[in-house]
C-alpha positions as CSV (number, residue, x, y, z in Angstrom):
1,X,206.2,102.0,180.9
2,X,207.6,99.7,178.3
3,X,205.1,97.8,176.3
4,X,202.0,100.0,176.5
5,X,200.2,100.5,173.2
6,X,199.9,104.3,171.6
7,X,196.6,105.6,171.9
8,X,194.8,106.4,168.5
9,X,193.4,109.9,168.4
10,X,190.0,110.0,166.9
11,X,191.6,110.8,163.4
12,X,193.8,108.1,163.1
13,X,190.9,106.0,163.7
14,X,189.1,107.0,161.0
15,X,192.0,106.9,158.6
16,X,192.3,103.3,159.7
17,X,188.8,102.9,159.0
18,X,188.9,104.5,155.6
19,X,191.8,101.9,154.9
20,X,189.6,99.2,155.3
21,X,186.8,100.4,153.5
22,X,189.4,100.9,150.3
23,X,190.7,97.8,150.6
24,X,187.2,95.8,151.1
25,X,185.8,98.0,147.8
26,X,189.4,96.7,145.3
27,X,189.3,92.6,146.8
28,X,185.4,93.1,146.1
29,X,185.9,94.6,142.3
30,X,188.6,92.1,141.3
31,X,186.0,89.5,142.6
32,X,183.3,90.5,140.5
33,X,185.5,91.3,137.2
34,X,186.6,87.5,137.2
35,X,183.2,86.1,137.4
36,X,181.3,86.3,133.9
37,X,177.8,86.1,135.5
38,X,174.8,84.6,134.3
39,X,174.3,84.5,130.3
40,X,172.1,86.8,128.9
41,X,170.0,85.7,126.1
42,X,169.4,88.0,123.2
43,X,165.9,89.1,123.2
44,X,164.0,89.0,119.3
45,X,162.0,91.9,118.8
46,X,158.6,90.9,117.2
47,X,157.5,92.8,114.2
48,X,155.0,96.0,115.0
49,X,151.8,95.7,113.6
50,X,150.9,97.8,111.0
51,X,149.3,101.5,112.1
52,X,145.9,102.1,111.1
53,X,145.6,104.6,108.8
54,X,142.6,107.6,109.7
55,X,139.6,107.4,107.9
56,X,138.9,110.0,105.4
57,X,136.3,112.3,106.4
58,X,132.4,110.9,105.7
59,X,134.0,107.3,104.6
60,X,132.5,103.9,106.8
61,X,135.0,101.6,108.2
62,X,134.4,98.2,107.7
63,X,133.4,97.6,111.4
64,X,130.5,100.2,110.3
65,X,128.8,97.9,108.1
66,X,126.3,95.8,109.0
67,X,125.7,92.5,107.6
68,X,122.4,92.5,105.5
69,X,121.6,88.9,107.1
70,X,122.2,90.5,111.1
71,X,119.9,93.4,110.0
72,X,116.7,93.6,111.9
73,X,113.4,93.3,110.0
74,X,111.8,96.9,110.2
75,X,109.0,96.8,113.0
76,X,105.4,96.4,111.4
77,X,106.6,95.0,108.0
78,X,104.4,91.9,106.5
79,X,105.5,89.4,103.7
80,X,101.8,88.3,103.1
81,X,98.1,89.6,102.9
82,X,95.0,88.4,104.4
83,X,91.8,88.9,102.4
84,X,88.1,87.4,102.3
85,X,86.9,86.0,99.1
86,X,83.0,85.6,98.7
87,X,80.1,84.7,96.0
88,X,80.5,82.7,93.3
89,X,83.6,80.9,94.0
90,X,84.3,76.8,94.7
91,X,85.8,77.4,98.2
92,X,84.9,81.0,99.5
93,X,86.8,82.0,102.6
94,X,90.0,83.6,104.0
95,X,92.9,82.9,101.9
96,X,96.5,84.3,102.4
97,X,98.7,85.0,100.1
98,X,102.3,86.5,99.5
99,X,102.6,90.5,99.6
100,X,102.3,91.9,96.1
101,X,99.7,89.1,94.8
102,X,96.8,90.0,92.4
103,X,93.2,89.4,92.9
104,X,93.9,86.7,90.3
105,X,95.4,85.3,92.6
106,X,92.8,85.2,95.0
107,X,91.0,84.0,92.9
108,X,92.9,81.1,92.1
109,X,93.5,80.1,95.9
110,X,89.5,80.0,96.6
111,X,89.2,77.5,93.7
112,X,88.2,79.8,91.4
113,X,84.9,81.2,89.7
114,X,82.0,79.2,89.4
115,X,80.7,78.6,85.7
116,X,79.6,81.6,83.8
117,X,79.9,83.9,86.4
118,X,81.1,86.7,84.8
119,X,84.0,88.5,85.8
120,X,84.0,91.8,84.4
121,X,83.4,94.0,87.1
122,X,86.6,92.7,88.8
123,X,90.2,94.2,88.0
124,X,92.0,90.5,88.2
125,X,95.3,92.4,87.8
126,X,94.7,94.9,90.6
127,X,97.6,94.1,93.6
128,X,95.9,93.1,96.9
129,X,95.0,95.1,100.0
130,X,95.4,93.3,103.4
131,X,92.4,93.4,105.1
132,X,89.9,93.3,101.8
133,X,87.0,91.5,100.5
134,X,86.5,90.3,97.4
135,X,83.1,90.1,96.4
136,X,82.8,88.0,93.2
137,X,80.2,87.6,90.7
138,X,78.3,90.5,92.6
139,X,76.2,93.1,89.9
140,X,77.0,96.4,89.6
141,X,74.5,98.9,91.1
142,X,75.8,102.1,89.9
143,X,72.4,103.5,88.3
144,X,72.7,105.3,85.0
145,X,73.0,108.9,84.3
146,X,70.1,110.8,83.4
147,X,71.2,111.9,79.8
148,X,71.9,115.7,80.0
149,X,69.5,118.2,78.0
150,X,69.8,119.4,74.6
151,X,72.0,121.9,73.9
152,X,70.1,125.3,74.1
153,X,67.0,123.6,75.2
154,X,65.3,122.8,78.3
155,X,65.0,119.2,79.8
156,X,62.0,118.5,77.8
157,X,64.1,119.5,74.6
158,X,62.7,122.2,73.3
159,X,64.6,125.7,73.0
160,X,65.2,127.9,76.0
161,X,64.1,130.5,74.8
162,X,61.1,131.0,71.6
163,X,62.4,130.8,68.1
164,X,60.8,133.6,65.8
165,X,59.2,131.6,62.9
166,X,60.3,134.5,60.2
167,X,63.8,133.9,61.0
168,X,64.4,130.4,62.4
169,X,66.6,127.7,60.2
170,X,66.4,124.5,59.4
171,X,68.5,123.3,62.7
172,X,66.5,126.1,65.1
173,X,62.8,124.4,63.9
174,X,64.2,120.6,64.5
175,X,64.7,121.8,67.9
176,X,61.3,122.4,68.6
177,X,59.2,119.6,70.2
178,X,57.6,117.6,67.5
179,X,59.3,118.5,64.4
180,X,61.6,116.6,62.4
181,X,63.8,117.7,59.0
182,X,60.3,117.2,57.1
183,X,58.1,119.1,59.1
184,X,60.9,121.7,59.4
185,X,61.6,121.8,55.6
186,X,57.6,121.9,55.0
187,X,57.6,125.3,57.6
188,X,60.2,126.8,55.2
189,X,58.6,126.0,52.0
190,X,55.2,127.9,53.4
191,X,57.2,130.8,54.7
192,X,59.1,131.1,51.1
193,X,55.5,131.1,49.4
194,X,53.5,132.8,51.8
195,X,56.2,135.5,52.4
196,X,56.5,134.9,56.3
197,X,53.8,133.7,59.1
198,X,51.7,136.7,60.6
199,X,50.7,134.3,63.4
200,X,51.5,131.3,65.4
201,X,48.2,129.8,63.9
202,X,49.3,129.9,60.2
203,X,51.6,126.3,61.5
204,X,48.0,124.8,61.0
205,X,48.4,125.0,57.1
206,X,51.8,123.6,57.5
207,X,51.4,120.2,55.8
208,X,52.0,117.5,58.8
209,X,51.0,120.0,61.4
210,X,47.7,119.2,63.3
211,X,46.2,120.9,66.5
212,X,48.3,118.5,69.0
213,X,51.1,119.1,67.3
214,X,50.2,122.7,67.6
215,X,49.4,123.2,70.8
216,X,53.2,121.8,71.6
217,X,54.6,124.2,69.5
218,X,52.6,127.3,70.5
219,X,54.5,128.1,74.0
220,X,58.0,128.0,72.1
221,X,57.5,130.0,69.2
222,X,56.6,133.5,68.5
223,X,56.6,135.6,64.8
């Protein structure tokens, strides 16, 4: 029958389809290719910032430091002293006083000594202790020492042990109690004339020997 259309096999559709497609893909290019688009602006590129160099080994960065005024005040640490001075001042009391001051200074802040109080048994340069007292015009009551024994002799003074009147010296018979250089120089001038003592009595004819004097000597010498 005339005027019928052919009918497409299933290939010849898709090679129409294909057409198309081509043709939709070139219009589309040509399109695009004649429009310049939106301008693009250049984009600076900011400088990089510098790298850090590494520390050497054992060296402090400067974010390691501290700043001596942000440094903490060690715990426990004073800038002043308390003490207590008493006696003989104007205005005894507590005084306070900066860390490292003298007793002096103490001194000074109670109004100082009264007049002639005397002030040698304080050390006025000695550094203050926090907490002390300061006693001032106060006497010393350290009692004397008993004065030590003569040498070779007991506390009395006379010799440990007896001295032999045939062979003493001069310095052994000033050792005995009661004799001085005369009486020890009279004992050697009878001994050189009488040719040595046969007995402790014989110190009687000793000039400046009597029976007291005797009778002290008697226990500490022997011939």
């Amino acid at each position: 029958m005339r005027g019928r259309l052919p009918v497409l096999s299933p290939v010849h559709v898709a090679l129409v389809a294909l057409a198309v497609a081509v043709g939709l893909a070139v219009t589309t290019w040509w399109v695009v290719r004649d429009d310049p688009g939106p301008a693009v602006e250049p984009v600076s590129a900011e400088p990089l910032a510098p790298l850090v160099e590494p520390s050497a080994p054992g060296s402090r960065s400067p974010s390691d430091e501290v700043s001596p005024a942000g440094a903490a005040a060690p715990v426990g640490s004073t800038t002043t002293v308390t003490v207590d001075v008493t006696g003989k001042v104007r205005r005894p009391g507590i005084v306070v006083l900066d860390q490292g001051a003298r007793v002096t200074d103490a001194l000074s802040a109670a109004g100082g000594a009264k007049r002639g109080v005397d002030l040698s048994t304080l050390n006025l340069a000695r550094v203050l202790v926090d907490g002390e007292q300061i006693v001032v015009g106060a006497r010393s009551t350290g009692a004397a020492p008993a004065p030590a024994p003569a040498a070779g002799g007991d506390a009395a003074g006379a010799p440990a042990a007896p001295v032999n009147l045939n062979l003493a010296g001069q310095a052994e018979l000033e050792s005995l109690p009661g004799v001085g250089p005369v009486t020890a120089q009279a004992i050697l001038a009878w001994r050189d004339q009488q040719g040595g003592f046969t007995s402790v009595d014989e110190l009687l004819e000793v000039d400046g020997i009597g029976e007291k004097t005797l009778a002290r000597l008697a226990p500490h010498v022997t011939v």
